[in-house]
C-alpha positions, 0 to 999 in steps of 0.5 A: 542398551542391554539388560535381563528380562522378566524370565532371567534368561538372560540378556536383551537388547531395549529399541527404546530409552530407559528413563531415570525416576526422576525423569519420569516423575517429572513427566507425570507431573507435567502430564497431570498439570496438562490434564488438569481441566479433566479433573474435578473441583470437587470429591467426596470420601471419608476421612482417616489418619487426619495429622495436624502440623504447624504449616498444615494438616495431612489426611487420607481420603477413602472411597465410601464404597471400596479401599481406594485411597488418596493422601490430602494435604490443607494448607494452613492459610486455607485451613484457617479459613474453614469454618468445619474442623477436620474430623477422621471417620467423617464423610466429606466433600471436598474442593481440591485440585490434583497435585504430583510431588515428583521428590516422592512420586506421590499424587495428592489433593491440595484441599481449598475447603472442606465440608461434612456431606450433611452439608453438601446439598450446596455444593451440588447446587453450585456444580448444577448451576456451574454445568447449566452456565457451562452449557449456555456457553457463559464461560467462553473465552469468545464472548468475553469482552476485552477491557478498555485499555485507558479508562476514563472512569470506573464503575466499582461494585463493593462494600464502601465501609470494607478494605476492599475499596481503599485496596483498589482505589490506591492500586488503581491511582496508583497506576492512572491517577488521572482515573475517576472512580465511581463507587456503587455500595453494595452488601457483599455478604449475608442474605440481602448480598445477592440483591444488593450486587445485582441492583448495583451492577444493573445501575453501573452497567446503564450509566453512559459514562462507566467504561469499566465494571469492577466488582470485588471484595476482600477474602473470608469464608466460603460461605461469606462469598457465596453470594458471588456463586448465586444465579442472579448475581453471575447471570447480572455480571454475564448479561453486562454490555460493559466490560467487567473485572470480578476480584473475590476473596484471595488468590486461591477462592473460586467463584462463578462470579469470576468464570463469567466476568470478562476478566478475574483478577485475584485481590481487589489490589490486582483488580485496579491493577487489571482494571488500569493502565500502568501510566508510568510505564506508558510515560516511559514508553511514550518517553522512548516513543518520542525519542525514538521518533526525535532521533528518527526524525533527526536521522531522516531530516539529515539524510534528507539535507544530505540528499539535498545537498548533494542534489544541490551539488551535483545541480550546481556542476551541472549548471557550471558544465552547462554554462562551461558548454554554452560558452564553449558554444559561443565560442564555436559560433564566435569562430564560425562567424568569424570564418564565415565572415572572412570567407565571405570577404574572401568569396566576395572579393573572389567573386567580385574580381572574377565578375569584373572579369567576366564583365570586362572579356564580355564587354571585350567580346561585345565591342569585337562583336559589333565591330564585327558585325558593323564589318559584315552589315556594312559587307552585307550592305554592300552586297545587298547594293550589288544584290539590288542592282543584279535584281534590277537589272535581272527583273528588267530583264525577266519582265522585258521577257516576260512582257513580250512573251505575253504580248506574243502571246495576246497579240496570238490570242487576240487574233484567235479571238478576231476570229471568233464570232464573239469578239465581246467575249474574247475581249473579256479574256483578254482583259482577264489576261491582263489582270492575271499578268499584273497578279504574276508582276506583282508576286513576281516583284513580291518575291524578289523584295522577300528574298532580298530580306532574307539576305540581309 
């Protein structure tokens, strides 16, 4: 946007927004309430313009060495609670947290307790023994143990004649009537305070049976809750292996107490609420748990009938296609057997008739054959006769020849053996002659008789 620079020179152009008032008060007071642990608990001026009201008193604190101011603001329910009155010209030391009013633009200190700097050695004393336990890490948020969520029974550290102990035990059965409460008297304020917490906290903390530690007192003073800022009583509640709820004072008293408990709560009202589960809420929750489940489980139970029935279904039209396919089967094999029982009789009968057949041409050819055959031996037995008498007459014949060339021939070679002079040894060819004749007779006769078989 355009707009005229320091100079007045003229016109120039702004890169960046330009924000309202309102827009930028509203963005310091939440940087500041961001920023608001780099602040400190405690400041120290002198007092002047001090104006009392009906809802509380205005001052202004000046630096003690130089013109700096601050406005305060105490708030009636903290100013009647504070033992020293405000007095202008008065240094003091004071417990307030940094407050914007954004309507105005104005940054002030809302004041909590207010003490004359002769009295402040123990102010000092608390911000050393804060800044000690800070270093020990007593204040980590990682060392704190997280409370049990349903306690069975509570260990409760407070003065059994205050109002602090009716506040918690009706906050606490209230929410989980079934809880027990075990009380541990303690002498919450005054010079044997600190003794008295730390006994009970150390006794509560070794009984087995306290699942929960709750230490608390209604409001007052500062200087009537001092003993829960004191060494022994913070580092008993810190060294606690039970977990612990510190409830002091109201919502606005700080105590060390409760930095270093595992959890604070503001009254003793919200500790048995901090301390317990709400049990209604969880009835309810368990109510709708268990409806849920029921409509759940109605819901899975009917898709899972569903599921079934269907299955059953398509099962059943299985069985019924199986069954309608083996019938149909049984039906085929029915046919075929049919078929094949025709077609055996068929084939059979075929058969039959055609082996008669066969049966009856080859007793037909048999017959023809052996009235043939009985026409040819009786030919052949002819033959054979006229064979017979053929070899007869040419084995006459033949040995008649036969008989007088080899009587030739002896009577030739008996006259050449006559003449020898060893007319032993002609006698002995002539008679190995003779026995080769008859050796040629017979295989003559022999080969006569082997043809006439084969004829036949």
């Amino acid at each position: 946007m355009a707009a005229d620079d320091d100079t007045g020179s003229g016109h120039v152009e702004i890169d960046e927004p330009v924000w309202s008032v309102s827009r930028l008060n509203n963005e310091i007071a939440v940087t500041l309430e961001s920023a608001a642990e780099r602040f400190p608990t405690y400041v120290v001026g002198e007092v002047s313009d001090a104006t009392a009201k009906g809802y509380g008193t205005f001052f202004t604190l000046r630096d003690v060495d130089s013109e700096e101011t601050i406005q305060c603001i105490v708030w009636s329910s903290y100013r009647d609670r504070i033992d020293e009155s405000i007095t202008e010209s008065e240094e003091v030391i004071v417990r307030a947290n940094v407050d914007f009013y954004a309507d105005g633009g104005r940054t002030q200190l809302n004041v909590k307790n207010y003490w004359p700097v002769g009295d402040s050695d123990r102010s000092q004393e608390l911000e050393a023994l804060r800044a000690e336990l800070n270093e020990e890490g007593l204040f980590d948020s990682d060392r704190k143990q997280p409370l049990p969520p349903f306690p069975s029974n509570i260990g409760v550290i407070t003065s059994l004649t205050g109002s602090a102990r009716e506040d918690f035990r009706e906050s606490t059965w209230g929410r989980a009537p079934g809880v027990t409460l075990t009380f541990f008297g303690a002498t919450v304020q005054g010079t044997n305070a600190a003794t008295s917490i730390v006994g009970a906290v150390q006794q509560a903390d070794r009984d087995p049976d306290i699942d929960t530690i709750v230490v608390t007192r209604g409001g007052g003073a500062d200087d009537t809750l001092w003993c829960f800022n004191e060494e022994p009583v913070v580092r008993a509640i810190a060294d606690c292996a039970t977990p612990t709820v510190v409830a002091v004072g109201h919502e606005d008293d700080e105590t060390l107490a409760e930095d270093v408990a595992d959890q604070a709560a503001m009254t003793p009202t919200d500790a048995g609420i901090v301390a317990t589960p709400d049990m209604s809420t969880i009835r309810e929750r368990v109510d709708t748990i268990e409806r849920r489940l029921q409509t759940g489980y109605e819901t899975v139970v009917s898709e899972q009938l569903d599921a079934l029935s269907r299955r059953i279904e398509n099962a059943v039209i299985g069985l019924e296609r199986e069954v309608e396919t083996r019938q149909a089967r049984l039906q085929r094999a029915a046919d075929l057997e049919q078929r094949i029982d025709t077609a055996y009789t068929t084939l059979t009968g075929s058969r039959l008739s055609e082996i008669d057949d066969r049966i009856e041409t080859a007793l037909q050819d048999i017959e023809h054959t052996a009235e043939t055959e009985a026409v040819t031996v009786r030919a052949a037995r002819g033959r054979i006769g006229g064979l017979e008498t053929r070899i007869d007459r040419a084995y006459e014949t033949y040995v008649d020849q036969e008989t007088e060339t080899l009587e030739r021939r002896i009577e030739e070679a008996y006259r050449d053996i006559e003449t020898d002079t060893d007319v032993r040894e002609a006698k002995q060819e002539a008679q190995q002659l003779r026995i080769i004749i008859l050796v040629l007779v017979g295989l003559l006769l022999l080969g006569v008789a082997l043809w006439a078989v084969g004829v036949l």
